[in-house]
Structure formats: structure tokens, C-alpha cells
N, CA, C and O of each residue as an XYZ file, in Angstrom:
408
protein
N     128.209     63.395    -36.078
C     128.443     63.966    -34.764
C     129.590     64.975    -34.836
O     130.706     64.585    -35.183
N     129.294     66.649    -34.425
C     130.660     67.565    -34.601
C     131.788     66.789    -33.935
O     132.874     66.515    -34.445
N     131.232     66.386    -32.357
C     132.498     65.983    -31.254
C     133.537     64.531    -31.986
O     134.606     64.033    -31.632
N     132.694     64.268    -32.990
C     133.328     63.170    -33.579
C     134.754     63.827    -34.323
O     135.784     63.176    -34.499
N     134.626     64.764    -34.575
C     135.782     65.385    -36.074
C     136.678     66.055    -35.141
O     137.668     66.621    -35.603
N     136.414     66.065    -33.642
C     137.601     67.302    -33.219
C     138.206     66.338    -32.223
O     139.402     66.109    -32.404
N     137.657     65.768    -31.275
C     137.848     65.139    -29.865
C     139.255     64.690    -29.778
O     139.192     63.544    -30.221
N     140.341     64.897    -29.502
C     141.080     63.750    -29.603
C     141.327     63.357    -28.090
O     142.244     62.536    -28.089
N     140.851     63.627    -26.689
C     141.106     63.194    -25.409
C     139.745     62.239    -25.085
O     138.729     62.743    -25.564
N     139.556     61.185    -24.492
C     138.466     60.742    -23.921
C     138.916     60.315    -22.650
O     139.967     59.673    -22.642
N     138.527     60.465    -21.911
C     138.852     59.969    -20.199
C     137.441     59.815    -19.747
O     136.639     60.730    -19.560
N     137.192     58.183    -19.555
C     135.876     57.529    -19.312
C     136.447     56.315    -18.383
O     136.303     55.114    -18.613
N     137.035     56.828    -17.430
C     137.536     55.538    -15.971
C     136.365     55.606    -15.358
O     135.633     56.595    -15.409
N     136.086     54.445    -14.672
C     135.082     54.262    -13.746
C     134.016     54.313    -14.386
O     133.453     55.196    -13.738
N     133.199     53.989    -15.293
C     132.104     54.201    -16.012
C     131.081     53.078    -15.611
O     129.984     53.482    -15.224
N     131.316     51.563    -15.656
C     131.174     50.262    -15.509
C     130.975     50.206    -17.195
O     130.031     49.448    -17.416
N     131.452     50.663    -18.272
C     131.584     50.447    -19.524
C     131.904     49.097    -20.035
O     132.944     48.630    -19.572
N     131.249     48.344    -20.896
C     131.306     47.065    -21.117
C     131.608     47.099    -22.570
O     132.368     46.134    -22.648
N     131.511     47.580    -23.777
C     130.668     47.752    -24.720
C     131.114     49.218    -25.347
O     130.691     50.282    -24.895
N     132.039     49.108    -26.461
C     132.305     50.531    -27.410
C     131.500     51.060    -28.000
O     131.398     52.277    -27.851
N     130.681     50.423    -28.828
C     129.798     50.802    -29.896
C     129.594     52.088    -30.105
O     129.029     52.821    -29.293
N     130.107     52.499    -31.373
C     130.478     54.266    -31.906
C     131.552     54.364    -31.913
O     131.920     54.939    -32.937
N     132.602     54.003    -31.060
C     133.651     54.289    -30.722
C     134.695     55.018    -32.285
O     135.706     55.665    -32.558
N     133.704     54.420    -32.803
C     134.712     54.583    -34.236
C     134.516     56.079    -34.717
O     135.354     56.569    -35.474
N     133.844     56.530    -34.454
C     133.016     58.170    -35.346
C     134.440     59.214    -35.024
O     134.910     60.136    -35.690
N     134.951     58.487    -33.439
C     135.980     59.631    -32.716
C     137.432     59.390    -33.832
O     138.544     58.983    -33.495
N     137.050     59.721    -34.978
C     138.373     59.634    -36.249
C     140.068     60.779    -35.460
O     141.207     60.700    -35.922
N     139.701     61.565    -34.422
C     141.005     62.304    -34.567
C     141.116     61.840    -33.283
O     141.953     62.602    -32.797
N     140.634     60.688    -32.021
C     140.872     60.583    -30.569
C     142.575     60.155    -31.030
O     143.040     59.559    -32.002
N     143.037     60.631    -30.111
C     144.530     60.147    -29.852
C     144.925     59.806    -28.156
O     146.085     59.596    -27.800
N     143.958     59.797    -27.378
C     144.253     59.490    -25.916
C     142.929     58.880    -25.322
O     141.866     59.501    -25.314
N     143.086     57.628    -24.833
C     141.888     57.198    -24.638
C     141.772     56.260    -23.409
O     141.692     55.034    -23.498
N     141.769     57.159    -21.935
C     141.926     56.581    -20.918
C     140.119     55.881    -20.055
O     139.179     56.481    -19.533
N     140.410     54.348    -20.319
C     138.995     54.145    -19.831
C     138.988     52.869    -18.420
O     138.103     52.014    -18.388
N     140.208     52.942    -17.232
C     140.353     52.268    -17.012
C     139.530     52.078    -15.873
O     139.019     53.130    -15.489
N     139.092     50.566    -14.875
C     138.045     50.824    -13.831
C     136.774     50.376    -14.661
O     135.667     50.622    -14.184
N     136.854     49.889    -15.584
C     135.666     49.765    -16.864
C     134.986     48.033    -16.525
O     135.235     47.392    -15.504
N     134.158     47.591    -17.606
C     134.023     46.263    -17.676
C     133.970     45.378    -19.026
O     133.295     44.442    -19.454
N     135.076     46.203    -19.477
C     135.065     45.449    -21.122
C     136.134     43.998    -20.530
O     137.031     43.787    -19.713
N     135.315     43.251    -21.575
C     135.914     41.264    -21.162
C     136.199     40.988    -22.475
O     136.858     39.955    -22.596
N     135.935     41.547    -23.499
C     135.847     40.891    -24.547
C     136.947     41.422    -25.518
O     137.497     42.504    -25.315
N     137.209     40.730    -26.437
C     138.619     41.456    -27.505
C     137.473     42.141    -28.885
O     137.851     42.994    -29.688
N     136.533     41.726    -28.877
C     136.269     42.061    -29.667
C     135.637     43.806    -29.536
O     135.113     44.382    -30.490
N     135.790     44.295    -28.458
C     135.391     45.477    -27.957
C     136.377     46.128    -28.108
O     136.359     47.293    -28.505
N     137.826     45.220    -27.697
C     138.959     46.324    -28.127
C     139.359     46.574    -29.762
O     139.778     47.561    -30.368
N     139.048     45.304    -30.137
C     139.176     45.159    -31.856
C     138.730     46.558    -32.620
O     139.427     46.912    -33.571
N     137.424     47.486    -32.182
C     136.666     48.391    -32.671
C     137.512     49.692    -32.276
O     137.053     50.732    -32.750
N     138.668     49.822    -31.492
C     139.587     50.478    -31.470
C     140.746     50.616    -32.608
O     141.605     51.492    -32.709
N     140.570     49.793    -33.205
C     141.490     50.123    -34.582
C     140.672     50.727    -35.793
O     141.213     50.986    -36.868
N     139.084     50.969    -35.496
C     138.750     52.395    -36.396
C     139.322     53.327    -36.118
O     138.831     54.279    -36.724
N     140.590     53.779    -35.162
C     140.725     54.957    -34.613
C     142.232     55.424    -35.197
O     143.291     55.020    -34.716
N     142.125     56.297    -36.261
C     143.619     56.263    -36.633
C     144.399     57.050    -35.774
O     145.337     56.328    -35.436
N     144.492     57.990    -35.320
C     145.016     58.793    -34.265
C     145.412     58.297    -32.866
O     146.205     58.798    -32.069
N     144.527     56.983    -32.749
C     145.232     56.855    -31.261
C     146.582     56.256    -31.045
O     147.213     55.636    -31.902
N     146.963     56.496    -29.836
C     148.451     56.500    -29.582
C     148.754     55.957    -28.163
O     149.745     55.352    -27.753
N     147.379     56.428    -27.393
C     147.416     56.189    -25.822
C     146.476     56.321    -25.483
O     145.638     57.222    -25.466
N     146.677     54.232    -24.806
C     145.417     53.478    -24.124
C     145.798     53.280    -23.162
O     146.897     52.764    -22.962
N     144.709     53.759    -21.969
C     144.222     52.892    -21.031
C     143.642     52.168    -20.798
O     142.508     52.417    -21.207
N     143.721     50.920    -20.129
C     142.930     50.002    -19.944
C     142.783     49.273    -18.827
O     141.927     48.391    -18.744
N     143.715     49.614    -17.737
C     143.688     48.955    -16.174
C     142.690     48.609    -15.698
O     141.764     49.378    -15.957
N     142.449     47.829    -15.136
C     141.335     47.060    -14.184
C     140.088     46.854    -15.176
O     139.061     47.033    -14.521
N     139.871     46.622    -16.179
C     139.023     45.827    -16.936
C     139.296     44.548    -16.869
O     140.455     44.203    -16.634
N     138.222     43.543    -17.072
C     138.119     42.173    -16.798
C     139.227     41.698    -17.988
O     139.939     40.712    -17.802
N     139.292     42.427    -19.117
C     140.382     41.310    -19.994
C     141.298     41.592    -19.338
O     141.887     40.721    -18.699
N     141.750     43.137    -19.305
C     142.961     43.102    -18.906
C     143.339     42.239    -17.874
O     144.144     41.316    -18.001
N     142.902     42.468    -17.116
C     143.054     41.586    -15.739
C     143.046     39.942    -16.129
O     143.499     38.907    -15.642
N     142.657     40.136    -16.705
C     142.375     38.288    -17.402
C     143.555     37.881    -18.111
O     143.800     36.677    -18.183
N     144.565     38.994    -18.818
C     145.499     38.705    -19.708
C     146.943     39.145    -19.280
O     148.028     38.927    -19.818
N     146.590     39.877    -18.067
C     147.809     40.082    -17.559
C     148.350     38.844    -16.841
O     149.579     38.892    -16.877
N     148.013     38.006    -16.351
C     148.275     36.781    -15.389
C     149.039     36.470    -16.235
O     150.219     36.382    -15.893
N     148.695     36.197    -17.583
C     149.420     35.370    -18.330
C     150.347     35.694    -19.325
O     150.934     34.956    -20.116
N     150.396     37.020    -19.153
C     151.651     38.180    -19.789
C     150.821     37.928    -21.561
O     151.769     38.035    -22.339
N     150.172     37.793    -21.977
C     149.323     38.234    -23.293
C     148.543     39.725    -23.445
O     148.126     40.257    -24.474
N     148.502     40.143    -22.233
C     147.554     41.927    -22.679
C     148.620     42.262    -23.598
O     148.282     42.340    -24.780
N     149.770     42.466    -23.330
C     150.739     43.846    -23.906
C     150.624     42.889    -25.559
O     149.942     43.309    -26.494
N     151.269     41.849    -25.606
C     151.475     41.754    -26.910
C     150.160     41.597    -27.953
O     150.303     41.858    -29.147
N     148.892     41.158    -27.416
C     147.690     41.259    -27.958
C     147.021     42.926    -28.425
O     146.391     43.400    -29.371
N     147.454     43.280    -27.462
C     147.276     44.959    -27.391
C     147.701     45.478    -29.064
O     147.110     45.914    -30.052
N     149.130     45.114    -28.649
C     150.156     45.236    -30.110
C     150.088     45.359    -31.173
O     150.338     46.300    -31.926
N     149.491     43.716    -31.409
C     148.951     43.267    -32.793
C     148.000     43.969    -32.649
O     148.310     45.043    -33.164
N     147.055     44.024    -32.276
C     145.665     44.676    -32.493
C     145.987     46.315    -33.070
O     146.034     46.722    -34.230
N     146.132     46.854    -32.121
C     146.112     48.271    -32.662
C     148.111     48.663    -32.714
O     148.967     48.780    -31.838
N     148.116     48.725    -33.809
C     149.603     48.554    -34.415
C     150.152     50.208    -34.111
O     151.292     50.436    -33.705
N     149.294     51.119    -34.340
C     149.326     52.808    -33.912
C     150.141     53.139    -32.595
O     151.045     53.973    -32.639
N     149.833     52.516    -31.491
C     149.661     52.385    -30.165
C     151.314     52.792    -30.062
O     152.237     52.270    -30.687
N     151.379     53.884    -29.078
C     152.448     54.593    -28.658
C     152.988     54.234    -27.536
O     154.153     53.941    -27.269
N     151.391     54.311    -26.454
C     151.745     53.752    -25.085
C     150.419     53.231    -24.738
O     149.272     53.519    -25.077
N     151.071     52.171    -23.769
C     149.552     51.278    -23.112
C     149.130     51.495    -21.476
O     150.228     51.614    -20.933
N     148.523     51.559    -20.861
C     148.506     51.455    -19.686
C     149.749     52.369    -18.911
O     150.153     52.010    -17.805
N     150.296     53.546    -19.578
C     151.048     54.270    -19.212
C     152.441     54.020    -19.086
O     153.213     54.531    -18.275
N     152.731     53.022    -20.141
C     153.983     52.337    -20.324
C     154.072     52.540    -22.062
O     153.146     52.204    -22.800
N     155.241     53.093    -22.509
C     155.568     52.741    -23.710
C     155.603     52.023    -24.841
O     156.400     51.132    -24.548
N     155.388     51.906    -25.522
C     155.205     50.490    -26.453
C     156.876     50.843    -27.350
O     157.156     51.783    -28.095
N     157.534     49.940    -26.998
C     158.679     49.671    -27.953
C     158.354     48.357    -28.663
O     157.883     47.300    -28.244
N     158.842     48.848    -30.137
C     158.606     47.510    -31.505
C     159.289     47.723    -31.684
O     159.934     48.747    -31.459
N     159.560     46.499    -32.382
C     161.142     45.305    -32.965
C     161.600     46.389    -33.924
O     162.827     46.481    -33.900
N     160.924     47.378    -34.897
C     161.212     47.627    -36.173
C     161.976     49.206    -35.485
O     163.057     49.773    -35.642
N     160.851     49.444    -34.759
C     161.372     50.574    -34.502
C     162.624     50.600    -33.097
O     162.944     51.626    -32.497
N     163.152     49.255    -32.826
C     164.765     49.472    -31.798
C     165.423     49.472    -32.714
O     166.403     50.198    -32.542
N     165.372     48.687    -34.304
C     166.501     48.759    -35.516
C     166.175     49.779    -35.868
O     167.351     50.088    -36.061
N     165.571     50.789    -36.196
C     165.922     51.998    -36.618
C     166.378     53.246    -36.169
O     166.878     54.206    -36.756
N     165.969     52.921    -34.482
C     167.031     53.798    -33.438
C     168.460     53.726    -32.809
O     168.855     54.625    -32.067
């Protein structure tokens, strides 16, 4: 796919999106706002770490999120998962490694 080698913006809110599949081809996405969606599952976000470039996720009002925020687990699951991750949900991601080196 060409759009695969160049894309790096996707903005897909409101879709009723459940389900990545491909997600991986987008090798240079670095912004990837899909919030308003219906992904429930981790293993949908898991297929987000084919993505070396990304940096910034959205994910508001999807059923995990919403499912994992109650219990303060989105952000740090987020974390581990895709280790790249700059900012989440339009909030920053600060890591341990990187406050000792600033």
C-alpha cells in the first residue's frame, strides 16, 4: 500500500471502529487520533506496537478505555504496551528514566 510508506497522521474519531487489522502497514504513522471508537480489547491495542513512529494516541471514549480508567490502569497499561508513546489522550507521557535524565 503507497499510503502505508508516507502517512504519518490518522484521525479516525467516531468511526464505531472495533478492530485494527492492517494497522501495522502504517510503518511512518506518528499521530493516531481514534477516539469515540469501539475497541474493548487489549489485544487491538497490542497491534499498535507494529508502529515505530508513533508518539501520539488517542483513545477517549472507547470501551477499554473507559473500562480502565475507573481503575487508573489505561495510562500505565498504555505504557508498557507501546513504550514509543510521547503522549496519550492529549496528556504527556513522563517515564521514570527519562525524569533522571532531565
Amino acid at each position: 500500500e503507497p499510503v502505508g510508506d508516507t502517512l504519518e497522521e490518522l484521525w479516525i474519531s467516531y468511526n464505531l471502529i472495533e478492530k485494527m487489522k492492517g494497522i501495522g502497514v502504517l510503518k511512518k504513522l506518528k499521530v493516531l487520533f481514534m477516539s469515540n471508537n469501539l475497541v474493548k480489547d487489549w489485544s487491538e491495542v497490542q497491534k499498535l506496537s507494529e508502529l515505530p513512529c508513533l508518539v501520539d494516541l488517542n483513545m477517549v471514549s472507547n470501551p477499554l478505555e473507559e473500562k480502565h480508567s475507573v481503575d487508573n490502569t489505561w495510562r500505565p497499561e498504555i505504557e508498557k504496551k507501546l513504550v514509543k508513546l510521547k503522549k496519550l489522550d492529549g496528556i504527556p507521557i513522563v517515564r521514570q528514566d527519562e525524569e533522571e535524565e532531565g
